[in-house]
C-alpha positions in Angstrom: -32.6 163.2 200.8 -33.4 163.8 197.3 -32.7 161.3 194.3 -30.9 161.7 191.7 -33.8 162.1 189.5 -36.3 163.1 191.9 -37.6 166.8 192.2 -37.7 167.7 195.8 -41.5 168.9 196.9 -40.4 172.5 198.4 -38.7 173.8 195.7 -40.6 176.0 193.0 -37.8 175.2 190.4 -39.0 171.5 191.5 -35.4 170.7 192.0 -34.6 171.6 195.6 -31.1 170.8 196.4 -30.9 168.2 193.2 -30.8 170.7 190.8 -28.0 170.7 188.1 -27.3 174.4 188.5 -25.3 173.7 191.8 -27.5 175.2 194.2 -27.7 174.4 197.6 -31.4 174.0 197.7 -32.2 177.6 199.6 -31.7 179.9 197.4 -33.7 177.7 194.6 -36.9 176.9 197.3 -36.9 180.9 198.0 -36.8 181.8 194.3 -34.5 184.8 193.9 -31.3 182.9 194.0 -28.5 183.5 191.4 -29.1 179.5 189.8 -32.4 179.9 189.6 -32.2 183.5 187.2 -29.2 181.5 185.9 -31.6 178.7 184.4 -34.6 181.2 183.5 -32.0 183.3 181.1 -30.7 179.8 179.8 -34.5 178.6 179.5 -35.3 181.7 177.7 -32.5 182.1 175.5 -33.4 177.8 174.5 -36.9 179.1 173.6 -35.6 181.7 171.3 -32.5 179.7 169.6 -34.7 177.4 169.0 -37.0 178.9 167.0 -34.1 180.2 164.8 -33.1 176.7 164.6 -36.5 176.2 162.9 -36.0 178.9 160.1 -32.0 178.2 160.0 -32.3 174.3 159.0 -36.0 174.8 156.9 -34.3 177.6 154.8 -30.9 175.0 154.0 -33.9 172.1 153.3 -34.5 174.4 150.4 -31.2 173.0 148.7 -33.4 170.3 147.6 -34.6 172.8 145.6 -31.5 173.8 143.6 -32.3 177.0 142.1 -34.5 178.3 144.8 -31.2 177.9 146.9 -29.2 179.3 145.4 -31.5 182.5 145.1 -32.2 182.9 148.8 -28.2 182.3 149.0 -27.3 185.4 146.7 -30.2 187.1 148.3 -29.2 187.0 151.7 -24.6 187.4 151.0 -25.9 190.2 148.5 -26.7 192.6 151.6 -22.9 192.1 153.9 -23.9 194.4 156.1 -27.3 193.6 156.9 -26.6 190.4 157.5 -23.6 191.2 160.3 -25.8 193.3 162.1 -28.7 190.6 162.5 -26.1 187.7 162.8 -24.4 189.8 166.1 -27.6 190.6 166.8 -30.0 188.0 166.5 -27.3 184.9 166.7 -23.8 185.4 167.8 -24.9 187.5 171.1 -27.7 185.4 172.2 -26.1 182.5 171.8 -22.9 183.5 173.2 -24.9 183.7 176.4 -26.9 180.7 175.8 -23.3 178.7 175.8 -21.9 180.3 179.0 -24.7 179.6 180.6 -24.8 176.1 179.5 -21.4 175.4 180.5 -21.9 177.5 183.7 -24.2 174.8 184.4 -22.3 171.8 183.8 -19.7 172.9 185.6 -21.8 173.7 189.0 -23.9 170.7 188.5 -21.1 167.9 187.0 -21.6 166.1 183.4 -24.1 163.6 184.7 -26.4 166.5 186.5 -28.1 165.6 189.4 -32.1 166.4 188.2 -34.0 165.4 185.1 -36.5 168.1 184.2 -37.3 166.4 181.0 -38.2 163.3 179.6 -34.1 162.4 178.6 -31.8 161.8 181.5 -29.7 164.9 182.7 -26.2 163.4 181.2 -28.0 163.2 178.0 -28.9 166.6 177.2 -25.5 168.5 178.6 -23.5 165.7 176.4 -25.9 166.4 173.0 -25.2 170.1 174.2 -21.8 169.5 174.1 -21.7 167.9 170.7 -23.5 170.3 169.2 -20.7 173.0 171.0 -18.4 170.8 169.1 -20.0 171.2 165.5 -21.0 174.1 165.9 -16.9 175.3 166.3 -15.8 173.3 163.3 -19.1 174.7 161.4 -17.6 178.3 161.4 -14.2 177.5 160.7 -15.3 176.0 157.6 -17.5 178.6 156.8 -15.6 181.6 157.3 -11.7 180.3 157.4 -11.7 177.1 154.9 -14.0 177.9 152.7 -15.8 180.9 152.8 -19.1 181.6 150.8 -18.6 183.2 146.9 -21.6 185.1 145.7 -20.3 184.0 142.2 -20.5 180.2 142.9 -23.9 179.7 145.5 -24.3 176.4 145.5 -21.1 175.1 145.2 -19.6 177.3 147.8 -22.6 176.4 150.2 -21.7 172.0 149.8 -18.0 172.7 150.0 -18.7 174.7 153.6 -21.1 172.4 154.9 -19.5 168.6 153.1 -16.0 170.0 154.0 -14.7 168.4 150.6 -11.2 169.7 151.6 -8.9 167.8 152.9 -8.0 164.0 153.1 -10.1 161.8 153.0 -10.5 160.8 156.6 -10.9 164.2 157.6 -14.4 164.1 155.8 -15.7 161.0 157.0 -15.5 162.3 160.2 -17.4 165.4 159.6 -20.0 163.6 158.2 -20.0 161.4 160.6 -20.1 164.3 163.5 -22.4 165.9 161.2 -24.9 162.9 161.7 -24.5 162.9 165.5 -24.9 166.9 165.8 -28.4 166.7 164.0 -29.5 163.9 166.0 -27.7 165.6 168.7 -30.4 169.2 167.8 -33.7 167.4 168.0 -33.1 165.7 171.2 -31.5 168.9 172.5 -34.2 171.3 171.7 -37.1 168.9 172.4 -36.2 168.0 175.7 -35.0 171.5 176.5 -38.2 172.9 175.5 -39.6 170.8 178.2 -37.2 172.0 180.2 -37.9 175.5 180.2 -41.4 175.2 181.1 -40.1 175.0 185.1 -37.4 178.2 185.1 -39.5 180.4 182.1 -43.4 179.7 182.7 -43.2 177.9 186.4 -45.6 175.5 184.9 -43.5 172.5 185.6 -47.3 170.4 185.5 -47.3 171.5 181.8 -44.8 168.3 181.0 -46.4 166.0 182.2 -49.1 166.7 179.5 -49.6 164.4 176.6 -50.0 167.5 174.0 -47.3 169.5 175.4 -44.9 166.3 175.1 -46.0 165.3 171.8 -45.4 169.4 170.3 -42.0 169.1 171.8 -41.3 165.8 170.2 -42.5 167.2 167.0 -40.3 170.0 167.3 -37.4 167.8 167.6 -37.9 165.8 164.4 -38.6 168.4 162.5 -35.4 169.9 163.5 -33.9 166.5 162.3 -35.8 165.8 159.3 -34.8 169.3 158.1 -31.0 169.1 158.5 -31.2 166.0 156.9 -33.1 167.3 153.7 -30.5 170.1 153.7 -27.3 168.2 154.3 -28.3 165.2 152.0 -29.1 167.8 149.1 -25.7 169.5 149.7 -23.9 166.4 149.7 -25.5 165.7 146.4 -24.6 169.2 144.8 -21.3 168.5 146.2 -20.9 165.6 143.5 -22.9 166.9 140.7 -20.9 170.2 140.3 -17.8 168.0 139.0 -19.5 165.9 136.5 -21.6 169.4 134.9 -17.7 171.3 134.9 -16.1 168.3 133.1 -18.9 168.1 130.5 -18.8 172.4 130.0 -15.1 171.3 129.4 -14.8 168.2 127.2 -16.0 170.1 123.7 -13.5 172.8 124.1 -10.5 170.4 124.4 -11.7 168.8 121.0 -11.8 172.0 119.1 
């Protein structure tokens, strides 16, 4: 009987009847079974979204670079339609699949999962998952109900989607406080995951136990965090400093 965390010998998933995905063990051990294709489209789809969490959190670490910012900001909300077309295309389809399969998975296999295919325990990546679910649903109501993005004001428009300056004060403690736990929540999501996929999208599950491979997917991971760091800490500083500049504008006007 297998362990928890044991792959089982005769499975080419290296799963056997473990696996997370709820199989029963045959139709993973023969290959062609609908968990197995369920976790090669979920591997695949993590490959992709992960590289467009690359470019998505490097291009916001550019708000420590004000100006430059802001440029890339009007750039990019200056063409609407462009941008729906690649944002159904390239993000809202793909990872409207990634999620079902994701929770298609936690619901066959339970929170806790019953394999590890990576260097983090099963429960931790579907719960990081799940955070990230979490912001990820708050992140687009604030961006396209509370506060959605003026070409006219780049920068300021930008903090007050990502801060979430709106509201009482408790309300945006939390988010930064869910915003810390969703970018910690990224890099140990992604990194493991990557790992992950090597066994359903390559069938090199050999490839993580090498030092190199590990150590890239580790690397992935922090950049991920370092970059939504840089990007929400210089946000969360333009979020402050837009006040102060208004008020001065203001102050010689009112003693004319």
């Amino acid at each position: 009987m297998a362990t928890e965390n044991a792959c089982g010998a005769d499975c080419n998933c290296g799963a056997g009847a473990a696996c997370g995905c709820g199989s029963g063990g045959t139709s993973h051990s023969s290959g062609g079974g609908h968990s197995r294709s369920l976790c090669r489209i979920h591997g695949v789809l993590g490959l992709y979204l992960a590289g467009f969490m690359l470019v998505h959190l490097g291009l916001n670490a550019l708000a420590v670079r004000p100006a430059r910012y802001a440029s890339l900001l009007a750039w990019l909300y200056g063409r609407p339609d462009l941008i729906k077309i690649l944002s159904l295309v390239l993000v809202i389809l793909p990872l409207s699949v990634q999620i079902t399969t994701g929770l298609l998975r936690v619901v066959r296999g339970g929170l806790r999962g019953r394999c590890r295919h990576g260097p983090l325990p099963p429960w931790a990546q579907r719960i990081s998952g799940l955070v990230i679910l979490v912001f990820l649903a708050i992140h687009l109501f604030l961006t396209k109900v509370v506060a959605p993005f003026d070409l006219a004001r780049p920068m300021p428009s930008a903090s007050h989607a990502v801060i979430g300056l709106t509201g009482p004060l408790t309300n945006q403690l939390g988010l930064a406080l869910l915003t810390v736990i969703a970018l910690w929540a990224v890099g140990l999501h992604v990194g493991n995951g990557i790992l992950t996929a090597l066994r359903f999208v390559v069938s090199r599950p050999k490839m993580q136990e090498q030092p190199a491979v590990r150590a890239i997917c580790a690397a992935v991971g922090l950049v991920l965090i370092t970059a939504g760091f840089c990007g929400w800490t210089a946000l969360l500083v333009q979020s402050h400093s837009v006040q102060p500049a208004a008020l001065a504008q203001a102050q010689p006007h009112e003693h004319r």
